[in-house]
C-alpha positions, 0 to 999 in steps of 0.5 A: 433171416426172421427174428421174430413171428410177426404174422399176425396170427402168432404175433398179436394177442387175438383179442386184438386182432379181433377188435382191430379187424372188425372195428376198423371204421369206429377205430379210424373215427377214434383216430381222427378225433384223437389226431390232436392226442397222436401228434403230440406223441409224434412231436414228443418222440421226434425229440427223444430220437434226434432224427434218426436215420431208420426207424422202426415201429410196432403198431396196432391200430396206431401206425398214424404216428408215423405220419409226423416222424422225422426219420428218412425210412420209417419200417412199420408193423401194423395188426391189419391191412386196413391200417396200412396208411402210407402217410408219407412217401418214407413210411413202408409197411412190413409184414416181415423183417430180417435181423440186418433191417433191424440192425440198421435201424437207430431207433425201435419203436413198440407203440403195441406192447399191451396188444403183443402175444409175448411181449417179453419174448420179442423184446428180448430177441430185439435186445440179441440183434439190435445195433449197440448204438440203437435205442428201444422207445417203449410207450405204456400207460400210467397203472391209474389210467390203464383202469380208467382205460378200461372202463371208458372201454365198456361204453365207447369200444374204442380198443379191445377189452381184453389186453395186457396189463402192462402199466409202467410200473411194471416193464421194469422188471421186463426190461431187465428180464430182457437185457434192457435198461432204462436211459430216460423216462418221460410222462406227457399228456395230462388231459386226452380230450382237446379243448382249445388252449386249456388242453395244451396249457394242461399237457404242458403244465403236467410235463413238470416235475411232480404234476407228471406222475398224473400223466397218461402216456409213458414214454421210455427210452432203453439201450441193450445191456450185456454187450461185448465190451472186449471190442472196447480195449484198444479204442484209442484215447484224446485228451483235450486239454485248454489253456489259458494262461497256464504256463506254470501248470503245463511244466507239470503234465511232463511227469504225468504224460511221460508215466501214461499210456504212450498211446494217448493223444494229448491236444493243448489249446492255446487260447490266446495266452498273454504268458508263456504258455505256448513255449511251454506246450513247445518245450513238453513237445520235444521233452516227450516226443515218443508221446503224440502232443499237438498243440493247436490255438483256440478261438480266444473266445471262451473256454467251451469254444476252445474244447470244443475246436480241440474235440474237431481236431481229435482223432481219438475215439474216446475224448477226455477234457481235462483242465490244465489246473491238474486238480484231477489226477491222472490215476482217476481219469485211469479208472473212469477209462476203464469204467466206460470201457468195461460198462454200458456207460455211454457219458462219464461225468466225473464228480469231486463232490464224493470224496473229501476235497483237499482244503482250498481247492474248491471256494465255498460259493463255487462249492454252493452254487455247484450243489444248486445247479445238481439238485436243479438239474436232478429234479427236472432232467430225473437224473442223480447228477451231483457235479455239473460243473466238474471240467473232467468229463469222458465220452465216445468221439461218434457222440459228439457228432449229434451233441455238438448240433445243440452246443450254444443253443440253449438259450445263452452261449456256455461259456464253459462247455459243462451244460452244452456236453450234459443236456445234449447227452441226456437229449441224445439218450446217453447213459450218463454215470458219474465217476468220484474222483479227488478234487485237488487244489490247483497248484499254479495260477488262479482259477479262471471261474471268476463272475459268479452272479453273471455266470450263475443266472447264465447257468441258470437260463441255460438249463430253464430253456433246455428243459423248455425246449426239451419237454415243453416245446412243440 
């Protein structure tokens, strides 16, 4: 069954498939003195899809980006059959493609877009039949070098003179027109002539905030919107709770427990607690036993490695790590619940810096170092995360299998889980939302964020070398 007219004739705009047919030769110079500039792209978009299992790509003229992909099949439309290169033993070409190809694929690829016919018609017809989980990479041009584009054109005939205008600054409007939604944008690529070591020094540097508005290649990553959340109700939940020393605290959840949903699943992790704490989990245990309680011992090491072993353990869909200090209440983890059951959220990363916080319940260089970590994170990640360090976050299980490939590996271990859950959100492109919730004073015991200069300076390499790894690194 075909989704889209992909003969070329009906598919491409026929300036292009002019210009393509009849300067194949000049082209594939083009290409081959610009292959610095197509590999960078590739080693770009190699970190937006984190291996993906079956990719699919629109070319015209520029199917060489599938040569340096990582993906196990690569599907790719291309405007003419000179282009049709077989790179590599994974990459088969396609003149047609039928709803259940696309419906595999983890990630589509329009690296065409000015040179489609309707690009606002096929966008939307894969917005009906992409999987839910698929991404749309979308790449465009910067509007000032779209023109700069057309002007080089007029001397060295590198690409059709005639084409859509389609700068970045303007797919929004179509995304949204075709039920797509923005996750993550990039910009890369300042200087497209290779000049040894200043070219690669200058694309690196431009990737930094502010200078990357200068950029020539835009990079942006889409999800469907308008799906089927009625599928979403009876997934079941697991609540992963980690403890430490939190005896006094876990005679508290008796009442909350018993007034949630019996379906719940509730794992505490003991770590190694010097008090009472594992009796007191034995005692909740048998007072509520219609409720599923396990309890299962933690690593000793550190509080993101006990979350961690308990998120392994779940066997909920969705996950919800909340601390033993009960300091979020029950009623709010209900309402950001339904949040991600009745929305496009991917990550709900709840946040106590909204509403008016209970006197003592966060310390005033927590409250300081907090605010810094958001605004830090905002400026080079782009996105509005004003609660970093909030314990309470909520995601699907079948996320956790590609987040939990980077946990640790920021540079320095997170020894609270935070970072690790967030940056390996934004690397895997989950939309991330924030939920407000009532940040209460911890009722029992002392707060376990003790150390702030050594945490800090943690905290803070572990988000320098994230964005280096993310945005820099080859």
């Amino acid at each position: 069954m075909k989704i889209l007219e992909l003969s070329e004739s009906s598919y491409y705009l026929k300036s292009s498939i002019e210009f393509f047919k009849k300067n194949f030769e000049k082209r594939f110079n083009f290409i081959e003195k610009k292959n610095f500039l197509f590999t960078e792209v590739s080693n770009f978009l190699n970190n937006c899809i984190n291996n993906s299992k079956e990719v699919f790509m629109f070319c015209a003229g520029n199917s060489v980006l599938s040569k340096n992909i990582i993906s196990s099949k690569i599907y790719v439309k291309e405007i003419d059959e000179k282009y049709k290169k077989k790179y590599n033993n994974n990459i088969f070409y396609k003149d047609e493609i039928s709803n259940e190809e696309i419906g595999s694929c983890n990630t589509i690829i329009i690296a065409d877009i000015e040179h489609q016919a309707n690009p606002t018609s096929n966008l939307l017809k894969l917005s009906q039949i992409a999987n839910d989980n698929a991404k749309i990479i979308v790449l465009s041009k910067n509007r000032v070098w779209m023109i700069v584009i057309k002007i080089l054109k007029f001397f060295f005939d590198f690409s059709p003179l005639k084409n859509n205008f389609l700068p970045s600054s303007y797919l929004n409007n179509l995304f949204t027109i075709c039920n797509l939604e923005v996750v993550r944008n990039e910009r890369i690529i300042a200087l497209p002539i290779n000049i040894p070591f200043l070219t690669n020094l200058i694309n690196k540097l431009f990737r930094l905030p502010f200078l990357n508005l200068f950029c020539l290649q835009n990079v942006t990553i889409l999800k469907k919107i308008n799906q089927d959340f009625t599928k979403k109700n009876d997934l079941s939940v697991s609540f992963i709770i980690p403890c430490k020393n939190e005896a006094n605290n876990i005679k508290l959840f008796e009442k909350e427990i018993s007034l949630s949903n019996k379906k719940y699943e509730y794992l505490f992790g003991n770590d190694m607690s010097t008090d009472d704490t594992s009796s007191e989990i034995e005692k909740l245990k048998k007072n509520l036993n219609e409720n599923k309680i396990i309890k299962y011992d933690g690593p000793g090491i550190c509080k993101s490695e006990n979350v961690y072993k308990g998120i392994e353990n779940a066997t909920g869909e969705i996950i919800v790590i909340y601390d033993a200090d009960l300091t979020v209440s029950f009623k709010d983890i209900e309402f950001a619940l339904k949040i991600l059951k009745k929305t496009n959220a991917d990550f709900i990363n709840c946040t106590r810096m909204i509403y008016p916080q209970k006197d003592g319940a966060m310390k005033l260089f927590n409250f300081i170092g907090n605010s810094f970590f958001a605004s830090l994170f905002g400026v080079l990640f782009k996105r509005k995360i004003t609660d970093t360090l909030c314990g309470t976050k909520i995601f699907y299980k079948k996320d956790w299998e590609n987040i939990k490939k980077d946990t640790s590996k920021w540079g320095a271990k997170d020894l609270w889980g935070d970072f690790d859950l967030l940056i390996g959100a934004y690397k895997n492109n989950l939309k991330i939302i924030e939920v407000p919730v009532t940040y209460f004073e911890r009722r029992e015991n002392e707060t376990k964020m003790n150390s702030l200069f050594s945490n800090t300076i943690r905290l803070l390499f572990i988000v320098l070398i994230s964005y280096y790894k993310l945005r820099l690194q080859k």
